[in-house]
N, C-alpha and C positions, 0 to 999 in steps of 0.2 A: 193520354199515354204517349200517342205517337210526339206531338209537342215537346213532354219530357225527354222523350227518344234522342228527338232532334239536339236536343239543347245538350247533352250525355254527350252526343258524339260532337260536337260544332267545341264543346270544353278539349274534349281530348285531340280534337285535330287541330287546335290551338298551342295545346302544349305542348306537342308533338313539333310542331312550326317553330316553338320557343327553345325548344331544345337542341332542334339541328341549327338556330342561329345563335348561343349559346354556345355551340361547340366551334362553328365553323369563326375562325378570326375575319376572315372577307369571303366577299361575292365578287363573280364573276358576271356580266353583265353585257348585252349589247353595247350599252352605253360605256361600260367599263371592261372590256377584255381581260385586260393583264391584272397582274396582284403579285404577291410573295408569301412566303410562309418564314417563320425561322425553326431551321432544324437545330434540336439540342441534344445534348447528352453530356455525359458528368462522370468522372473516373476518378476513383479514391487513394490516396495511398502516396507514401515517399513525400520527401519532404524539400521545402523550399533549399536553394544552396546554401549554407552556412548555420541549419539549423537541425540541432540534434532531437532525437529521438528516442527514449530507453524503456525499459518494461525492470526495474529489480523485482525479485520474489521475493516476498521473507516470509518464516515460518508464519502458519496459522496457532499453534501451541506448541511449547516446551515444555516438558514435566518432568519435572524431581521424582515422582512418582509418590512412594512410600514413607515419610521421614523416619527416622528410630531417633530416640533421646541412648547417647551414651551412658555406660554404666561406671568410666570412668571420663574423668576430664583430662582430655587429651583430644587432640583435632581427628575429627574423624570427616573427612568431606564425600559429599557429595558431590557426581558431574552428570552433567548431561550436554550434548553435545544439539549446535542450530546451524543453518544453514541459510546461508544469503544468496543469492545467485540474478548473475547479468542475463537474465530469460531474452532481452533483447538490448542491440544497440547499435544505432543506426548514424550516420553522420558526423560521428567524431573524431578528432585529430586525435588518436594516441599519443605523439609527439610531444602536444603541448595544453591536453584536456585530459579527463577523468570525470568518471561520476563518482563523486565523493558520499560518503553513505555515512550517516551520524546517527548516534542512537543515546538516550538516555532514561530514567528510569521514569515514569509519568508524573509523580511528584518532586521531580526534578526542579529546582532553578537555577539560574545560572549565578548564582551569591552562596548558596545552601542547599543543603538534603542532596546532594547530587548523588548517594549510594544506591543500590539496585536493590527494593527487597518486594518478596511475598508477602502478605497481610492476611490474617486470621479473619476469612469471609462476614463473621457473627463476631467478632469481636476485635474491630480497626486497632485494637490499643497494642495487640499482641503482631509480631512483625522480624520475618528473618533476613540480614543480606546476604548477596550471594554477590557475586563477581563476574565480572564478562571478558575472558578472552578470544582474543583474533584466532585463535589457532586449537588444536584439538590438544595438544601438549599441554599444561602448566606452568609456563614462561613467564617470569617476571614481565620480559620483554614484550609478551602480547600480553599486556594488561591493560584494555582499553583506556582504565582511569591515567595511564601515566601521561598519558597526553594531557591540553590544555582544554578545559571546558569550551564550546565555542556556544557564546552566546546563548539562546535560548534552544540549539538545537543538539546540544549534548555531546557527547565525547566523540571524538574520530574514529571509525570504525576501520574503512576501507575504502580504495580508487579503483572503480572499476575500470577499464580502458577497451576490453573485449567483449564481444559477445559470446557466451557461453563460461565468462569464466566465474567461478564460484568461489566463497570464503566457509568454509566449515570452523566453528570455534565450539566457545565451552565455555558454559555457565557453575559454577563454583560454590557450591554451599558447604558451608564447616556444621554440619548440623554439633558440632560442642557449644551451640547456642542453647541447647536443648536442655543440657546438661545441668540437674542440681534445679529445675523448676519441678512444678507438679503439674503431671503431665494432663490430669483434670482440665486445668487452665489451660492447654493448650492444643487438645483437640479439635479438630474442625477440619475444612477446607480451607488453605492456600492460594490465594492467586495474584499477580500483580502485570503490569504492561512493562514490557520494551517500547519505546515510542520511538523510530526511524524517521528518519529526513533523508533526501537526495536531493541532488543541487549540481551541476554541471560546471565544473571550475577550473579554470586555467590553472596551470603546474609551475 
């Protein structure tokens, strides 16, 4: 027993030994007096010179809410109103930069299909579009599609240049799509993506 005792403590006063030289980077020694240590520490945040920084928000959901099928045919729209905003932004020239903010519909390409619509959840075949304006008005002028498609990242939205500043628009349904189906066929859930890009871009 005592044997095992011994051997018990002889392990632990071993690792014990292994650990404080494990911890310690050097010794101090007759033989060796002197040594060093390096002191560290590390601090977050801000950014190199010349290099920007941003945060945009964009909605987590928009909702039409309720649709109704008209009882005549005749444009009867729908609006509901989204919101974009420069939550942060940090190192930019306002002068001669922007955060450019692009948005199109997820089955978007940049040749075809570039309209914005809802899809009947339980049944892909059935599908409404809607429209996306800049502004909370109904502007020809803010009609994102009047711009040029850019590429695979979709219609021009907005240049952010400030921090805190926001773009309130408005999504656009003619529910007289409705109109003269059978509304059997067209019951269900609604839903589709806005897909956003940002990209930092000389003016």
């Amino acid at each position: 027993m005592k044997a095992k005792r011994l051997i018990s403590l002889a392990i632990a006063a071993l690792l014990l030994v292994m650990t404080a030289v494990s911890v310690s980077a050097a010794t101090l020694t007759d033989q060796e007096p002197g040594g060093d240590t390096e002191v560290k520490a590390h601090i977050s945040g801000g950014n190199p010179p010349g290099e920007v920084s941003y945060i945009i928000t964009i909605p987590d959901v928009v909702d039409f809410g309720e649709l109704t099928q008209p009882t005549e045919n005749v444009d009867d729209y729908k609006d509901v109103t989204y919101t974009v905003t420069a939550t942060k932004i940090e190192g930019l020239d306002p002068a001669t930069q922007q955060v450019s903010v692009y948005v199109r519909d997820q089955n978007a390409t940049a040749n075809s299909n570039q309209d914005f619509k809802i899809t009947n959840k339980s049944d892909p075949s059935v599908s409404f579009m809607y429209e996306v304006y800049r502004s909370e008005s109904i502007n020809p002028v803010d009609l994102i599609s009047g711009n040029g498609y850019v590429g695979t990242v979709g219609w021009f939205l907005y240049g952010f240049t400030v921090q805190g500043e926001s773009l309130t628009g408005t999504l656009h349904l003619n529910q007289a799509q409705l109109y003269g189906r059978d509304i059997t066929d067209l019951v269900g859930e609604y839903s589709g993506y806005m897909v956003f890009y940002s990209a930092v871009q000389n003016l």
